[in-house]
N, C-alpha and C positions, 0 to 999 in steps of 0.2 A: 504493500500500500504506500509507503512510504521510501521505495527501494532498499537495497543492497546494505548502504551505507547507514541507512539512523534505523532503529530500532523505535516502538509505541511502548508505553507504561501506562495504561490507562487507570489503574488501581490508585496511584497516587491524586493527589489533587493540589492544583491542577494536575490534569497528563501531562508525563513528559515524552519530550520525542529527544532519543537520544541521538550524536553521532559517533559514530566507532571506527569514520576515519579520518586521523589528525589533518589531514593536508584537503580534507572536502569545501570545495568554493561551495560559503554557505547561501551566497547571495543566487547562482546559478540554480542550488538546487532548492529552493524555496520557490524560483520560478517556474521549476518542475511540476512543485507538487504544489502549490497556493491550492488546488480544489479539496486535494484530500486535507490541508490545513484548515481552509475555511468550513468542511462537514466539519472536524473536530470544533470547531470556536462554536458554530451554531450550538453542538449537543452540549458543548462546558460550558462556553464563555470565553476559558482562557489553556491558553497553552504554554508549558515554559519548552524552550529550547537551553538543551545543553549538550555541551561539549563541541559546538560550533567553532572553536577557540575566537571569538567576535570580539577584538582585542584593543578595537576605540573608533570613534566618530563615523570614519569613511567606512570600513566592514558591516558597521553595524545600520548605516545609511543606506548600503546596498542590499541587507537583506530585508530591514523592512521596506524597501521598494519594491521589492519583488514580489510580496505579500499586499499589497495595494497597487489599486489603478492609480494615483498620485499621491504623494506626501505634501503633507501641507506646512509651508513656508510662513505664513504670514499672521502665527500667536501672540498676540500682545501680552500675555499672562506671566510667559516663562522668557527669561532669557537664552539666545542663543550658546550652543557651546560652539566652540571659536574655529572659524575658518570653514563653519558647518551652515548654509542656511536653512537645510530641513532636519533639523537636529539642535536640541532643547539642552539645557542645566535643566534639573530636578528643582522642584519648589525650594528657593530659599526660604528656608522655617527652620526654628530653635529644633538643634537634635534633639534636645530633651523632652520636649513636647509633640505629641500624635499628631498626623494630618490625619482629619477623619475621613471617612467615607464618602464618596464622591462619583460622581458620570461626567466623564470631565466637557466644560462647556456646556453641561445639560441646562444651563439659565441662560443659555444666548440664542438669536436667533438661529446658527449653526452649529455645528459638533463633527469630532472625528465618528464615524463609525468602526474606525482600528486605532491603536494605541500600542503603543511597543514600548518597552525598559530596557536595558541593557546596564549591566551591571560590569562596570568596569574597575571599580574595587570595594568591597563586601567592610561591611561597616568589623569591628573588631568585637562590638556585639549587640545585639538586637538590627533594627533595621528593616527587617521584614516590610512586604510589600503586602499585606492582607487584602485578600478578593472577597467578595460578596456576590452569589447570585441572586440580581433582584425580580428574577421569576418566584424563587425563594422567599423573598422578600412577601412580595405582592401575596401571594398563597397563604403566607399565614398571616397576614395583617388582620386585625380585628375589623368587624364590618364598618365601626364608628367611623376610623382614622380612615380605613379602604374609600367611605363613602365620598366623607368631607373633602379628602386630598384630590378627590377625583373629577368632583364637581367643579370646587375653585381654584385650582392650581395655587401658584404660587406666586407671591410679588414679593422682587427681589430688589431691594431698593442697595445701591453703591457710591460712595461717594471716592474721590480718587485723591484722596490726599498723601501728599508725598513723605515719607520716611512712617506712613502708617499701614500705606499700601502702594502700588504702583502708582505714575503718576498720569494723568486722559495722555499726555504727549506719547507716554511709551505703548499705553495700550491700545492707541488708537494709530501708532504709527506715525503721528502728523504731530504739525504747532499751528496747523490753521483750525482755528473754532469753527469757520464755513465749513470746511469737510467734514468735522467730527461732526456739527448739527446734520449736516445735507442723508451721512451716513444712519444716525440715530434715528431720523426720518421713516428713510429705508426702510428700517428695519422694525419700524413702530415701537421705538427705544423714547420711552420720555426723559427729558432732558432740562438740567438747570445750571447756570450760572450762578455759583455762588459767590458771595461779595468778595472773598477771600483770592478767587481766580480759581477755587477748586470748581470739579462738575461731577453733579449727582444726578445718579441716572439709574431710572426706575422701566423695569418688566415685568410683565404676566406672563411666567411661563409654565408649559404642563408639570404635574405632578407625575403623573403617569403618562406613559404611551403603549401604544403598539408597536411592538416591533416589525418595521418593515418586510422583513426578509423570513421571520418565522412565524410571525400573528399572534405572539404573546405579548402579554399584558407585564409590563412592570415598572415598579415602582422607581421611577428614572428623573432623580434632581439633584440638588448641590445644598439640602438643607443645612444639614450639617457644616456646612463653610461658610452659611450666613446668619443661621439663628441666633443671637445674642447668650442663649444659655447654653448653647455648646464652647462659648471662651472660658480659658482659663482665666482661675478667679483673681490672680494676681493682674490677667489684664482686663478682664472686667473693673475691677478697682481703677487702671487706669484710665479705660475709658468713661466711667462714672465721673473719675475727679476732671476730665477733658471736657465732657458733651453733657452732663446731669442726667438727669431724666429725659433726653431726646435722641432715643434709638435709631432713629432715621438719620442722625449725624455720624452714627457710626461709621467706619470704612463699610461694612456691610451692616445688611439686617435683613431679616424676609419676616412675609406675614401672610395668610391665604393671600389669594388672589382679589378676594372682595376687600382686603383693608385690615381685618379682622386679623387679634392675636393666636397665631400658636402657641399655645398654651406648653410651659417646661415640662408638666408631666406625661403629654403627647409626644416630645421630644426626647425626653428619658426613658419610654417606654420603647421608641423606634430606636434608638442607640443597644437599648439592651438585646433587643432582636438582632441587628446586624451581629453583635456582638458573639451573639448563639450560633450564626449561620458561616462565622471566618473562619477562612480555609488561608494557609499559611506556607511558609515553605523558607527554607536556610540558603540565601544568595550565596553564588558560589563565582567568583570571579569567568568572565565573559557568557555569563546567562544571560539569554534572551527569552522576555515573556511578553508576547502575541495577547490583548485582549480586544475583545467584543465589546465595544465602549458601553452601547445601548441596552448590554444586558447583563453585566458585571458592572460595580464599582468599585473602588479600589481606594489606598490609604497609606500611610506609613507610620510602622511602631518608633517609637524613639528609639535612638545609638548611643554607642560611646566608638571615639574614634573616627577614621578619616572614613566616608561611607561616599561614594562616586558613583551614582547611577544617572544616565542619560535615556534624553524622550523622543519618540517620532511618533506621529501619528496621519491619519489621510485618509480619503476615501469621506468627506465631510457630506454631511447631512442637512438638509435644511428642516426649520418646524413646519415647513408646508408639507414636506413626505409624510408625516404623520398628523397633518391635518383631520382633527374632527376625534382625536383621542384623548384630549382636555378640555378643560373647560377655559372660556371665555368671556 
């Protein structure tokens, strides 16, 4: 299925596909077999690749190109790694603190459909890249939280203030306000000018979708990275003494899609699930892990030590493909 050379493990989770020989061009033979890689990504979500020897930026460029019809170039989110344009740094964020659970770009109007890591040197300990499947997810959501997420989606309100988060120049790629507004437009992004010269900008977007390509239903957003009660309390503290009581001045904040608060114990209750459903795995220097953006989401545990994993993704998605599976 997979020829001569790599070897399935489908028992582990994710499966891995191994390679068993040193000197195999991993980029050639991913263009091989993308079909048989894409049925495994539908059935799991995600797949690691090891033993590839994928050993930095261009290697690991070439193979996830060959598992996508294009990579996409142009994230405001993440920084480039150097000399690379379709290739990412990892979230800068405190080692010692979790990146939680996430779809990545699932509150924009677009998204990768594919997502790649590569692991070019393995934290000294913790680190872990925790998967979630949010078929999983959705299946055992209680009907309340199933119902209400589903009707109103989600509005994600961001404001771009510099040294608390990105600043609109890097995320939006531009210094002209005409294009960031003309873009925001587009894309039915509301938008403000605030006195300071920052810009906050507010979306409705789904809670859940359909997945295009297998017709399931899941639980697919970025709650977790903008709820107010998922920060740490030492930075909650900072932001109380910054903005008071006005959550919407945060760098993020979300709320249903009508206005309405998510409630902390809604949010403690969905943490403790994803919590139940992570599938986990020991980075091993030049691992590559393939996911299905739309139907996993994915996270980082804290490290200690120099921890080097890089991003590509492509194959992007717009919310009009799954038009008519949220509310509006």
């Amino acid at each position: 299925m997979f020829g001569p050379d790599v070897c399935l493990s489908d028992e582990s989770h994710p499966p891995v596909l191994r390679c068993e020989t040193p000197d195999l061009n991993a980029g050639a033979w991913a263009a091989s077999y993308r079909p048989a890689v894409d049925e495994l990504l539908r059935e799991h979500g995600a797949v690691l690749l090891r033993g590839f020897r994928v050993k930095d930026a261009d290697a690991f460029e070439a193979l996830a190109a060959s598992l996508v019809s294009m990579l996409y170039g142009d994230y405001g989110d993440l920084p480039h790694e150097k000399d690379a344009d379709r290739v990412y740094k990892s979230t800068p964020y405190p080692a010692q603190q979790s990146i939680l659970f996430h779809h990545e770009s699932s509150h924009m109007p677009q998204w990768p459909s594919r997502q790649f890591f590569c692991c070019v040197q393995p934290a000294e300990k913790g680190g872990s890249t925790p998967i979630v499947d949010s078929r999983k997810v959705w299946d055992a959501l209680p009907d309340d939280i199933r119902i209400r997420f589903e009707r109103l989606g989600i509005r994600y309100v961001r404001n771009f203030i510099p040294g608390l988060d990105v600043g609109w120049e890097q995320m939006f790629g531009t210094t002209d306000r005409g294009e960031v507004e003309e873009r925001c437009r587009a894309q039915g992004v509301e938008y403000e000018w605030r006195p300071d010269g920052t810009l906050r900008t507010q979306q409705i977007a789904p809670a859940v979708i359909r997945h295009p390509g297998t017709g399931e239903r899941v639980f697919f957003n970025q709650l977790f990275l903008h709820h107010t009660a998922c920060l740490e309390p030492s930075v909650r503290d900072v932001m109380r003494s910054l903005f008071g009581a006005d959550e919407a001045a945060y760098p993020r904040s979300a709320t249903y899609g009508d206005g309405s608060p998510i409630d902390g114990v809604t949010v403690d209750r969905l943490r403790s699930l994803y919590d139940s459903l992570a599938q986990r795995f020991v980075w091993e220097q030049g691992d590559v892990v393939a996911i299905d953006n739309m139907l996993v989401s994915h996270g980082r545990d804290p490290f200690e030590g120099d921890r080097k994993i890089i991003v590509a993704m492509g194959d992007m998605v717009t919310r009009s493909a799954v038009a008519g599976t949220a509310a509006h």
